[in-house]
Backbone as numpy.savetxt, mean C-alpha at the origin, in Angstrom:
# Nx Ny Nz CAx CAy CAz Cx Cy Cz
-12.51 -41.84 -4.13 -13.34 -40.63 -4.13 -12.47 -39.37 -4.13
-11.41 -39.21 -3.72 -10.51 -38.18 -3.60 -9.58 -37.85 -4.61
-9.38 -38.84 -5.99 -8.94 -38.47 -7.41 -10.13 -38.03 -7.75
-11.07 -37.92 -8.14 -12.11 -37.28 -8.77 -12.48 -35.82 -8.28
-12.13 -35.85 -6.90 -12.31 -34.26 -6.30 -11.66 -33.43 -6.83
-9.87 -33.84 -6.40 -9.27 -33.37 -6.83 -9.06 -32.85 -8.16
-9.42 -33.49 -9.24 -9.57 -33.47 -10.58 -10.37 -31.96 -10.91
-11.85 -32.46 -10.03 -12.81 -31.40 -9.99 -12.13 -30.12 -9.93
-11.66 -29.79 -8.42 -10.94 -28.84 -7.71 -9.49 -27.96 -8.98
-8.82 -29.08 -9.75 -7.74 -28.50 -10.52 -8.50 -27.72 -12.11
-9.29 -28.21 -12.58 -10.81 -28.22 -13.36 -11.05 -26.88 -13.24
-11.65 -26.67 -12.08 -12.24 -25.35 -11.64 -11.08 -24.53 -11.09
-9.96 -24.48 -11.09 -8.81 -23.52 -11.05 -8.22 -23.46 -12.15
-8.34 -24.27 -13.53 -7.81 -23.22 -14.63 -8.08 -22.26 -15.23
-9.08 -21.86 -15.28 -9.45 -20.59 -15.25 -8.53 -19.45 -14.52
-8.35 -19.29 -13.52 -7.97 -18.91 -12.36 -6.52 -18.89 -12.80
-5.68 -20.22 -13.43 -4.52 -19.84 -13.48 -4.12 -19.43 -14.92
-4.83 -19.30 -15.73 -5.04 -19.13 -17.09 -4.88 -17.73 -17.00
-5.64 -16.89 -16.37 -6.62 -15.57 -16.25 -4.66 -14.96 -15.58
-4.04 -15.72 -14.31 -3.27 -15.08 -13.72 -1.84 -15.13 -14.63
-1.63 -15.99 -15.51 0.14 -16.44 -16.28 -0.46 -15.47 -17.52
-1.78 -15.11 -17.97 -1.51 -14.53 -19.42 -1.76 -12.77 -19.05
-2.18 -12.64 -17.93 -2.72 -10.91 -17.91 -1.65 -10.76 -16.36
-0.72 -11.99 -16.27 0.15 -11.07 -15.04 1.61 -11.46 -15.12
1.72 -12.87 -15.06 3.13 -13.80 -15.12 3.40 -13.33 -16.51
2.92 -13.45 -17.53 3.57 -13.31 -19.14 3.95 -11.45 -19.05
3.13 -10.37 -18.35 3.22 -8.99 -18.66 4.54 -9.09 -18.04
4.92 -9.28 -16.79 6.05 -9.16 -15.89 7.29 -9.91 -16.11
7.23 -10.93 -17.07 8.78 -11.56 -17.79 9.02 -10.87 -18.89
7.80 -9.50 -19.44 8.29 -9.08 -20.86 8.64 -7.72 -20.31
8.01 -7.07 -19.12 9.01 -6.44 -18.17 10.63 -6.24 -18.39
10.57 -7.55 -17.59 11.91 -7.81 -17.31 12.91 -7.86 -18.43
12.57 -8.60 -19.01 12.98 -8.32 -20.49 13.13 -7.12 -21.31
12.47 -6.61 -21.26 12.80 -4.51 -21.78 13.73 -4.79 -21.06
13.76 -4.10 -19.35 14.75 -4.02 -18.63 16.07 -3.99 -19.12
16.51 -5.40 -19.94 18.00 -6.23 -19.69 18.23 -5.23 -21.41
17.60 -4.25 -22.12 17.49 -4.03 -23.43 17.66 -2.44 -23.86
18.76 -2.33 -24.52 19.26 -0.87 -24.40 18.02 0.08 -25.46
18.18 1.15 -25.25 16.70 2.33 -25.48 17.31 2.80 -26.72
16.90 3.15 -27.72 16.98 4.10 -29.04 16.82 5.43 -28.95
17.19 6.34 -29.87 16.84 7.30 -29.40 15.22 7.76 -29.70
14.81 7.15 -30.33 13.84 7.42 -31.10 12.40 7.35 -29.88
13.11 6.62 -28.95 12.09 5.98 -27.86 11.56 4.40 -28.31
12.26 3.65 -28.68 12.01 2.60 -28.97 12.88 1.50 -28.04
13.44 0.19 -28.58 13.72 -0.82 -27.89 15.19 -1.14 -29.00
16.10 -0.65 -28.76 17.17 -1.17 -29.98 17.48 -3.00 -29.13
18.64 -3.83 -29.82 18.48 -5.07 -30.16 19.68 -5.22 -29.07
20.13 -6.44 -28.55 21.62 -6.39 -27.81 20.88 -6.55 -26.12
22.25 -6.36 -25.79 21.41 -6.68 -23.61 22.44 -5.61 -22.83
22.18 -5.34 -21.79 22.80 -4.38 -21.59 22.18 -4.27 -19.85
23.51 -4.20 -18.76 22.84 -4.05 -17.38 23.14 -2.38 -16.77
22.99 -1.45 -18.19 22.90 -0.04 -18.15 22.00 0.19 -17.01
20.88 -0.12 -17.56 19.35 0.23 -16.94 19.47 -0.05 -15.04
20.13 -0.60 -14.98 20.30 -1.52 -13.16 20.71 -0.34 -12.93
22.05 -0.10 -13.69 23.15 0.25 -12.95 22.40 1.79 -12.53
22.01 2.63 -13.20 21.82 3.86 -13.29 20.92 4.07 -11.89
19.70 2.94 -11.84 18.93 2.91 -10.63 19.73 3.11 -9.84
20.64 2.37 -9.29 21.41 2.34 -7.96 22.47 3.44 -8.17
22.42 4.70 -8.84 23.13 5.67 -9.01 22.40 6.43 -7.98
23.29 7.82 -7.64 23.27 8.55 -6.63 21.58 9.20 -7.16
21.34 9.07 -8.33 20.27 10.35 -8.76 19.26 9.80 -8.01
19.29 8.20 -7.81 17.89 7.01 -7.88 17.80 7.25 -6.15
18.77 7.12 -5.58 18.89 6.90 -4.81 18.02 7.38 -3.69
18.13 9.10 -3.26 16.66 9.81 -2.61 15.54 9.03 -2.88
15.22 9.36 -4.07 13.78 8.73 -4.50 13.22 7.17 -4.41
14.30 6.53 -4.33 14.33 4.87 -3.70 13.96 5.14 -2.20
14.70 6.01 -1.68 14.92 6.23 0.22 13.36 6.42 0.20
12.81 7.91 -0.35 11.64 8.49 -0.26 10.52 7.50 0.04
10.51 6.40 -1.43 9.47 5.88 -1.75 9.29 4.98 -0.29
10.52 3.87 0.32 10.22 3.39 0.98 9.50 4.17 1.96
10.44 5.09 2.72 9.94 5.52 3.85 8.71 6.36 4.22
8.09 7.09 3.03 6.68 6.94 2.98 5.59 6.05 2.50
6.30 5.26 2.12 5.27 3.47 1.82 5.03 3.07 3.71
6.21 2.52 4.39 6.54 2.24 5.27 5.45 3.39 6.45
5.62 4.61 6.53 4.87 5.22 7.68 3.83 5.14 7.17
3.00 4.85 5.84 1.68 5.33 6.20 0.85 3.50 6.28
1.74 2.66 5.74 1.33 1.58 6.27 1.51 1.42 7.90
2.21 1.85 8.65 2.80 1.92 10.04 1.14 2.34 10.57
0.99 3.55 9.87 -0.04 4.56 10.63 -1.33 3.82 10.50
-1.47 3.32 9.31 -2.75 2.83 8.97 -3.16 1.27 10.07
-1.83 0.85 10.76 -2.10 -0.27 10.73 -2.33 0.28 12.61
-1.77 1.18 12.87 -2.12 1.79 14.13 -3.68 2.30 14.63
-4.18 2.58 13.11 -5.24 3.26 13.40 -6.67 2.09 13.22
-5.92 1.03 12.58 -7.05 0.39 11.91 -7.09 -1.42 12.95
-6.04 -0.97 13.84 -6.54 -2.11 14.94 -7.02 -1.77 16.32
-7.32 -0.43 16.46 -8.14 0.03 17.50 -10.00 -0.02 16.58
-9.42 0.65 15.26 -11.20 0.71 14.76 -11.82 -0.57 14.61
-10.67 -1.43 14.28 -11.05 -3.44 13.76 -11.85 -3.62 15.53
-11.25 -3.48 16.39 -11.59 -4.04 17.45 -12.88 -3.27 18.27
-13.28 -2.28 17.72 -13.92 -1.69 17.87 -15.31 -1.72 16.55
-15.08 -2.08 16.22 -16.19 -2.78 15.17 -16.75 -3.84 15.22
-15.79 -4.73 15.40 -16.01 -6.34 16.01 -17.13 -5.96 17.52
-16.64 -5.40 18.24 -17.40 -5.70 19.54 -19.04 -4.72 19.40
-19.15 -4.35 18.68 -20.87 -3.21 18.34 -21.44 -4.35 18.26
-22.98 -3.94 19.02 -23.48 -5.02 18.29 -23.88 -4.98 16.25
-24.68 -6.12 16.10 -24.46 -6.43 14.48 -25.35 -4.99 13.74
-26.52 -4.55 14.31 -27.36 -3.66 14.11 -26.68 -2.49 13.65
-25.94 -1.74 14.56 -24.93 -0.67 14.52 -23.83 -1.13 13.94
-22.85 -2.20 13.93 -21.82 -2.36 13.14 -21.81 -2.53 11.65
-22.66 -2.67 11.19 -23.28 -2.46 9.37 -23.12 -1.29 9.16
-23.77 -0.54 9.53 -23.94 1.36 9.52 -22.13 1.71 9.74
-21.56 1.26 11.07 -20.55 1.65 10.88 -19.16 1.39 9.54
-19.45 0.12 9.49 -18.73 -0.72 8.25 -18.80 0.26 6.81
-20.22 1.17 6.54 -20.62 1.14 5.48 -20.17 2.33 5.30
-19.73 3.38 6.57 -19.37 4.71 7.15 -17.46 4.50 6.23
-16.98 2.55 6.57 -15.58 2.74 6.37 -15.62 2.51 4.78
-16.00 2.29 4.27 -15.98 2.29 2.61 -16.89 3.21 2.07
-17.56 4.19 2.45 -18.06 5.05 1.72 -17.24 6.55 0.72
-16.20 6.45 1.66 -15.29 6.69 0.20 -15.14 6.18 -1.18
-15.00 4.74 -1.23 -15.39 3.93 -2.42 -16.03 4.40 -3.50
-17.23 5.13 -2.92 -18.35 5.81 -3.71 -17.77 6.73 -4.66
-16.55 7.47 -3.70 -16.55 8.64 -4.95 -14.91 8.45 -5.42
-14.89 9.31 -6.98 -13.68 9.14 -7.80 -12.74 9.49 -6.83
-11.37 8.43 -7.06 -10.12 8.73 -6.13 -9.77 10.13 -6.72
-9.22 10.25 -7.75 -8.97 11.79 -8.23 -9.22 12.90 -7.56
-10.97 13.32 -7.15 -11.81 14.15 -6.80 -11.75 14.45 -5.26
-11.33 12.93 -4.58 -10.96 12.75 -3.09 -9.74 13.52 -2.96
-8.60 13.18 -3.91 -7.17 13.69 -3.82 -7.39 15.22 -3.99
-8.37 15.95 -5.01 -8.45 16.97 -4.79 -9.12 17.83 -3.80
-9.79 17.35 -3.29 -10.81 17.49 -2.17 -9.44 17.75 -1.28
-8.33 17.23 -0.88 -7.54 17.20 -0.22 -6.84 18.68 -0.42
-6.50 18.83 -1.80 -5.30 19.57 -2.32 -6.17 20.75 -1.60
-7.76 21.02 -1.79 -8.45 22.31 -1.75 -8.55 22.37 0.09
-8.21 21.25 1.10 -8.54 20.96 2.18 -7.06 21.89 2.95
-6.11 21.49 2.71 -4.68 21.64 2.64 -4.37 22.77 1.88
-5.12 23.32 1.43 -4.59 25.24 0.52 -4.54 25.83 1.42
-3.18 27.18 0.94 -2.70 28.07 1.87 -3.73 28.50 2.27
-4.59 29.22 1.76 -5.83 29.92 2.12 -7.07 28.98 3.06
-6.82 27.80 2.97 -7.79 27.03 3.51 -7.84 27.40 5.42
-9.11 26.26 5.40 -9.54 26.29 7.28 -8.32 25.79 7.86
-7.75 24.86 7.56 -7.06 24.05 8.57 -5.66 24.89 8.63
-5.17 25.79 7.27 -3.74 26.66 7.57 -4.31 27.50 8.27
-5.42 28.47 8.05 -5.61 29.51 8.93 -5.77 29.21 9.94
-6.35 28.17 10.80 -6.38 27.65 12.56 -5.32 27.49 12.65
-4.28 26.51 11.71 -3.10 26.37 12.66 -1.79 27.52 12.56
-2.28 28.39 11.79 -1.57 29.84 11.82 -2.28 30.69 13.21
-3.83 30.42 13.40 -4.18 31.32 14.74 -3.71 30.62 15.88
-3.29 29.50 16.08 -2.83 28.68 17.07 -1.47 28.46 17.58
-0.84 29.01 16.29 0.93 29.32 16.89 1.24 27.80 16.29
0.97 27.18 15.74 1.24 25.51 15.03 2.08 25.74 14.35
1.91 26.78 13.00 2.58 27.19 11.94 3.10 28.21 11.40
4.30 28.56 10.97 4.19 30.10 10.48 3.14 30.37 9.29
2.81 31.61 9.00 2.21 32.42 8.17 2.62 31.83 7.17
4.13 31.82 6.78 4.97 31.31 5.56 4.55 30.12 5.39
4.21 28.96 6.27 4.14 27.35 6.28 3.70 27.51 4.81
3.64 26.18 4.51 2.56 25.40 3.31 2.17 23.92 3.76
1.22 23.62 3.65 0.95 22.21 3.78 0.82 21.62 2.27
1.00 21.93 1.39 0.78 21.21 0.11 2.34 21.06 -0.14
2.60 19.84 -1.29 3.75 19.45 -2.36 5.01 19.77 -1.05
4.52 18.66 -0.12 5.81 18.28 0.30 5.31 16.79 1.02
6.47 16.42 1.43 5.80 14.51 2.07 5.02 14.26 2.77
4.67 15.58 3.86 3.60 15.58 5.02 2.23 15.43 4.57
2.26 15.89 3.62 0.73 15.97 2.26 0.50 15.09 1.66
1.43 13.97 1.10 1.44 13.13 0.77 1.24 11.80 1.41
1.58 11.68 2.76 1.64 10.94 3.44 -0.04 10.80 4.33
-0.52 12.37 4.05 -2.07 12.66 5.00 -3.01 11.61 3.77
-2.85 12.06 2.71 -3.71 11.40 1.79 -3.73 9.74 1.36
-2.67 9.77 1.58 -2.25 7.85 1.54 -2.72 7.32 2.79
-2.25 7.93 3.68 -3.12 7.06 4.76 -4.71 7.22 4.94
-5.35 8.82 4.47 -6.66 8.44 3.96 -7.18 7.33 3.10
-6.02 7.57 1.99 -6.49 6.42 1.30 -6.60 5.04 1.63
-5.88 4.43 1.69 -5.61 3.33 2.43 -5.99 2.96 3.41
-6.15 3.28 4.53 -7.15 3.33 6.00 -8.18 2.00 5.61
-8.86 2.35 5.00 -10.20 1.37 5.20 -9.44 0.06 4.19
-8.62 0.03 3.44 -8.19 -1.41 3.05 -7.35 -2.16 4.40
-6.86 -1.19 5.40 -6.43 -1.93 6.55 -7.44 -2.19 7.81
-8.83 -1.20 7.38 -9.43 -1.34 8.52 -10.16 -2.94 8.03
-10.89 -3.38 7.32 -11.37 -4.49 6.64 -10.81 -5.82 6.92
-9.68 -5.99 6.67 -9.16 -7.10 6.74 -9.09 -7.30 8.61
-8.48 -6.25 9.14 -8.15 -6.24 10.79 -9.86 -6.85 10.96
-11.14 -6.09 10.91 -12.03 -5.88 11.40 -12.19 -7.86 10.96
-12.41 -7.99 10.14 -12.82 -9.32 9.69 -12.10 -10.63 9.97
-10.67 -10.60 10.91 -10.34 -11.46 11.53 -10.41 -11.04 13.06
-10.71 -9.96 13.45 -11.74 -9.23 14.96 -13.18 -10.31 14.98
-13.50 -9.90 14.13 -14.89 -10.70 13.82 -14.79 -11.83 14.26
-13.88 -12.99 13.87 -13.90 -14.01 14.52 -12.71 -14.49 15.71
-12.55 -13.69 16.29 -11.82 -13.28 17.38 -12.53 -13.93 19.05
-12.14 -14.84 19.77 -13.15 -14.80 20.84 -12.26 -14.04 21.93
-13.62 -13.80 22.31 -13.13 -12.03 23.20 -13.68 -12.91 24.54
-14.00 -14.06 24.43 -13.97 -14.36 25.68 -12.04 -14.64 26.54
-11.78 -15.03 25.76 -9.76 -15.56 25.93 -9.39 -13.96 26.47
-9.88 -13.03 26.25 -9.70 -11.56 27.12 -9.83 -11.54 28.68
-11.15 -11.96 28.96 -12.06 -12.12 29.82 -10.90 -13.05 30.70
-10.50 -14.27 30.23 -9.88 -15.30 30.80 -8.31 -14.92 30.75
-7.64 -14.12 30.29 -6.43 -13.44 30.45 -6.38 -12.48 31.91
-7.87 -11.63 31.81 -7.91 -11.44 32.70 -8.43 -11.61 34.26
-8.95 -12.86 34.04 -9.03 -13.55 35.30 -7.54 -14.03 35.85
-6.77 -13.97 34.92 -5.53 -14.91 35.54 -4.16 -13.49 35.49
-4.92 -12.32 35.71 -4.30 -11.40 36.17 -3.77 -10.45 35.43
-3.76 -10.74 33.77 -3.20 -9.73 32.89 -4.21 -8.84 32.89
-3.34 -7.79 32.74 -3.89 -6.03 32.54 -4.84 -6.07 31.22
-5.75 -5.11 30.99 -6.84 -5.20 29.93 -5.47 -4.85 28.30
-4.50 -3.71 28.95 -3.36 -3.94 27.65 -2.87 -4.38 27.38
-2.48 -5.78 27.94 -1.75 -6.33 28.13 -2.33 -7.36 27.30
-3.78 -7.87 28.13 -4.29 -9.14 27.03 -4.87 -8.44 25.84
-4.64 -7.16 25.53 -4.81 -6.62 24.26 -3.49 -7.13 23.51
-2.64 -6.71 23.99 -0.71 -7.01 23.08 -0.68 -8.66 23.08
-1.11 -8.98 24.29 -0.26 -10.32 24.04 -1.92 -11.58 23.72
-2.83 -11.29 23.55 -3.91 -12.35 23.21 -4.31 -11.67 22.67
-4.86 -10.30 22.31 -5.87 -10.17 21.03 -4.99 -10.22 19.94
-3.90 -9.24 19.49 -2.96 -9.15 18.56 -2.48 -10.19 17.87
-2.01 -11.07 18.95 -1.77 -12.64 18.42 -2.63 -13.32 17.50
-3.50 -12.77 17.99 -5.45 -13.81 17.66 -5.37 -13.45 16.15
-5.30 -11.64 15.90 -5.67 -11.40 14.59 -4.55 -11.48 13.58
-3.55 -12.07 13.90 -2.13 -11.77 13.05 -2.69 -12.23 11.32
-3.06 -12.82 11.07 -3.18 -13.36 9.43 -4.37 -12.07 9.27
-5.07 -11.38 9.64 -5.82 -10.59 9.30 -4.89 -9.03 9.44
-3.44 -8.73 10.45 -2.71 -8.00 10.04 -1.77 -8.11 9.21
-1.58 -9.30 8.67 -0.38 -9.26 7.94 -1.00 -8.83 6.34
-2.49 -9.27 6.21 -2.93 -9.08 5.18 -3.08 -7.48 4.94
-3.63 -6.95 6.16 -3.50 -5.58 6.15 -2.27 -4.75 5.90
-1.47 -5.30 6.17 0.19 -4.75 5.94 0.28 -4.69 4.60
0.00 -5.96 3.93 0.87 -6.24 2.45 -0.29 -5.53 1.68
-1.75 -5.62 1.74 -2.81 -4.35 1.48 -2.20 -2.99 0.90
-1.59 -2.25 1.92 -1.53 -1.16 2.55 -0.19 -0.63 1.76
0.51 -1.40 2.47 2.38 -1.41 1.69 2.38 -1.58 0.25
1.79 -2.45 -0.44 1.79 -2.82 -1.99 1.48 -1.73 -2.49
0.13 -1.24 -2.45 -0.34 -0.10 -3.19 0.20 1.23 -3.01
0.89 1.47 -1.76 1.26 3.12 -1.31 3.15 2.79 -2.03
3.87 1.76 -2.23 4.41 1.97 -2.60 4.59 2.10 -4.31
3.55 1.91 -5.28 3.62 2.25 -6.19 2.31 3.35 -6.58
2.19 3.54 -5.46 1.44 5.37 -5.46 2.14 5.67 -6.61
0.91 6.99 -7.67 1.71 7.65 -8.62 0.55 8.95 -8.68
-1.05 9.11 -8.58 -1.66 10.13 -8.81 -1.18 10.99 -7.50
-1.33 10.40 -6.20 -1.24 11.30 -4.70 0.40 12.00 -5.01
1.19 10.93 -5.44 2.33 12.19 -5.22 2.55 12.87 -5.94
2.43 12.75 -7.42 2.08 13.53 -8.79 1.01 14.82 -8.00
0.21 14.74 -7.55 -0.80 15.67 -7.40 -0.61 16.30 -5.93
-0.02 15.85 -5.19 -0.17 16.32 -3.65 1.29 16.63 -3.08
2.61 16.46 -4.12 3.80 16.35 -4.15 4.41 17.71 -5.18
5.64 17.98 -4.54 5.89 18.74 -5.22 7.36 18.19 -6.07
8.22 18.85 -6.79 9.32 18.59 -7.65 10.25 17.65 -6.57
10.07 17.83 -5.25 11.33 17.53 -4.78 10.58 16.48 -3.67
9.23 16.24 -4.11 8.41 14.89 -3.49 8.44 13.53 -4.61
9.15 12.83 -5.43 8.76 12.71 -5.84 8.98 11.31 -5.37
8.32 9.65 -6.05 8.18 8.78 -5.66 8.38 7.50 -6.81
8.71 6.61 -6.72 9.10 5.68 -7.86 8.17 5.45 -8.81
6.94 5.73 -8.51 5.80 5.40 -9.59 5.51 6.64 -10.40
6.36 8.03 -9.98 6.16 9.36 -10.80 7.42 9.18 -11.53
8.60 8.50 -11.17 9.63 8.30 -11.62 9.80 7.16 -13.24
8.59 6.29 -12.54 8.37 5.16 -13.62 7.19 6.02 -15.06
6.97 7.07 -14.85 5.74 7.47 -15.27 6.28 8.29 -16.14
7.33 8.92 -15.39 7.79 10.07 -16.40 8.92 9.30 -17.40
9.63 8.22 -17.07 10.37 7.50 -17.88 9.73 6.72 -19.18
8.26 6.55 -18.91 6.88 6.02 -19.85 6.89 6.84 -20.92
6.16 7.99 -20.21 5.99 8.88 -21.14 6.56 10.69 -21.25
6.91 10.51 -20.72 8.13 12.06 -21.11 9.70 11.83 -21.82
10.04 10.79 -20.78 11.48 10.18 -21.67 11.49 9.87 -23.04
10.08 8.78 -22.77 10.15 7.45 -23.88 11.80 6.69 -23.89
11.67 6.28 -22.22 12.92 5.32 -22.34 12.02 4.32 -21.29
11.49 3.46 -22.02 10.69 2.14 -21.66 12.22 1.37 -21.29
13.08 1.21 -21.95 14.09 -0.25 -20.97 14.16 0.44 -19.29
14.44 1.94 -19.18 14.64 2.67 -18.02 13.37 2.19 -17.33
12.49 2.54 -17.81 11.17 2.20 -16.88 10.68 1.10 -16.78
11.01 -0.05 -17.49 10.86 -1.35 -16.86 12.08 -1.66 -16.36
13.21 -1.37 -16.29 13.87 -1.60 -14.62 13.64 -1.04 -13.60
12.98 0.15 -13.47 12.31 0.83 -12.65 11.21 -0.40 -12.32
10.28 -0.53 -12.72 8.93 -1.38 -12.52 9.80 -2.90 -12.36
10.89 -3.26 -12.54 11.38 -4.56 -12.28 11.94 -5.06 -10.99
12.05 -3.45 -10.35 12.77 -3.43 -9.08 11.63 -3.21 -8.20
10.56 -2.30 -8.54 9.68 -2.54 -7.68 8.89 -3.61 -7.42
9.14 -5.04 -8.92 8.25 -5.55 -8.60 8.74 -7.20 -7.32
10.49 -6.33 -7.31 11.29 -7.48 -6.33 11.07 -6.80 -5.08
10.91 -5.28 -4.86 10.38 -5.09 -3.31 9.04 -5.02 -2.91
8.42 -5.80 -3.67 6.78 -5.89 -3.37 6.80 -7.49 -3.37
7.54 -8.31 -3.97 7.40 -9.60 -4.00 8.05 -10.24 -2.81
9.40 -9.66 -2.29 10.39 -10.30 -1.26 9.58 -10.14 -0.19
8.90 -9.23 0.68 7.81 -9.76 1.75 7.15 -10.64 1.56
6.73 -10.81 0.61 5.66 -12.01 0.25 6.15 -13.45 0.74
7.62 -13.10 -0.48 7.75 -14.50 -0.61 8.48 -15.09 1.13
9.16 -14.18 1.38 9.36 -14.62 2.89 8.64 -14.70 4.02
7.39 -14.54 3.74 6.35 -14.65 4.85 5.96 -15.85 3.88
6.14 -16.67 3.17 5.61 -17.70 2.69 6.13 -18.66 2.91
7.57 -18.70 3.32 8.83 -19.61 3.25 8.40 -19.99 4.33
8.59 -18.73 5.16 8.60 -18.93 6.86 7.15 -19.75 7.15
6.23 -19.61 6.40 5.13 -20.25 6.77 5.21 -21.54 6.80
5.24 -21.80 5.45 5.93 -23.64 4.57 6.97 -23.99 5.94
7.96 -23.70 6.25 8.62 -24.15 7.24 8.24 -24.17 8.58
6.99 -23.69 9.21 6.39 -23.63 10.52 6.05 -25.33 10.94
């Protein structure tokens, strides 16, 4: 009975792997391939191999903008994941009546164009806006400040953005979380923060890790928020890959660009996979 399942089961996943080797595995080996392939001037692909394209990345120019990208990938996944396991746990425990309404409160952004959100921001964050003038009457900021087209701006909107792809996943392994093992942590004397750090956290880990790689994947190949909320000297690997697309027209440049990002988006993966297989 269990060759025939199986059969079933492989049956009903080609699709699935059909759909993933021709619109993802085949785009990303022809990637790689530009990459290794010296540029024309014309903006084309001349013939020959060449590890030009590497080398230049890991040149001093690449270098900021490599630093940049991580370390605002890195804080606003940090932030998001700070903010979105107090709201997960706090969603989980409403009752079901009120926690729908609230759920529907965390994706109602969804609704409207990301673009329009990002600008909503840019007009939120103008010199002239509410939030410079309070924090100019408050002694926060000088007169001179700006809150736009620098990383602080960039970093407010990514973690807007992003927020509810980390609150979701947290909330939905909260969900099946028993909150009684709280209760019983603290009968046996741990502090309510305590069996928060060391028994709830534990409980939801496959629902944060998903939130992490969520969060991290997409903010590091951000390209409208820092293009739009960034200024000349914000800039980020996916404005870098963008302008090598189409302003250069040096495609081998920009698929080693996109070849390197697609080894620091893959190496978490694959080592939280290893480590798993070996548990």
């Amino acid at each position: 009975m269990n060759k025939p399942n199986r059969y079933v089961e492989w049956l009903l996943s080609v699709p699935t792997y059909v759909w993933l080797i021709v619109f993802f595995v085949f785009p990303t080996f022809i990637i790689l391939w530009i990459g290794f392939k010296p540029a024309t001037l014309n903006g084309g692909i001349d013939e020959g191999w060449t590890l030009q394209n590497y080398r230049e990345i890991f040149s001093s120019n690449y270098t900021p903008i490599l630093l940049r990208t991580l370390s605002i990938s890195i804080w606003t996944t940090v932030i998001c994941i700070l903010i979105a396991i107090p709201v997960g746990y706090w969603l989980a425990r409403l009752p079901a009546r009120i926690r729908y309404w609230m759920l529907l409160l965390v994706i109602l952004p969804f609704w409207t164009n990301m673009l329009i959100r990002i600008f909503a921001w840019k007009t939120i964050l103008h010199p002239e806006g509410f939030i410079k003038n309070s924090l100019v009457f408050l002694g926060i900021v000088e007169p001179n400040a700006t809150l736009l087209y620098n990383e602080g701006s960039i970093l407010i909107v990514l973690v807007y953005t992003y927020l509810p792809f980390a609150i979701l996943p947290i909330y939905a392994a909260a969900e099946k979380f028993d909150f009684g093992l709280l209760d019983a942590a603290a009968d046996l004397g741990a502090r309510s923060w305590e069996a928060f750090l060391r028994v709830f956290i534990p409980g939801i880990k496959l629902g944060l890790i998903t939130a992490v790689l969520i969060v991290f994947i997409p903010a590091l190949g951000s390209y409208a928020i820092p293009d739009i909320m960034g200024g000349s000297t914000s800039e980020m690997l996916g404005n870098k890959i963008a302008q090598r697309t189409f302003t250069d027209r040096n495609l081998p440049q920009a698929s080693a660009l996109a070849s390197l990002f697609a080894v620091v988006v893959m190496t978490p993966v694959l080592v939280y996979q290893i480590r798993r297989s070996l548990q």
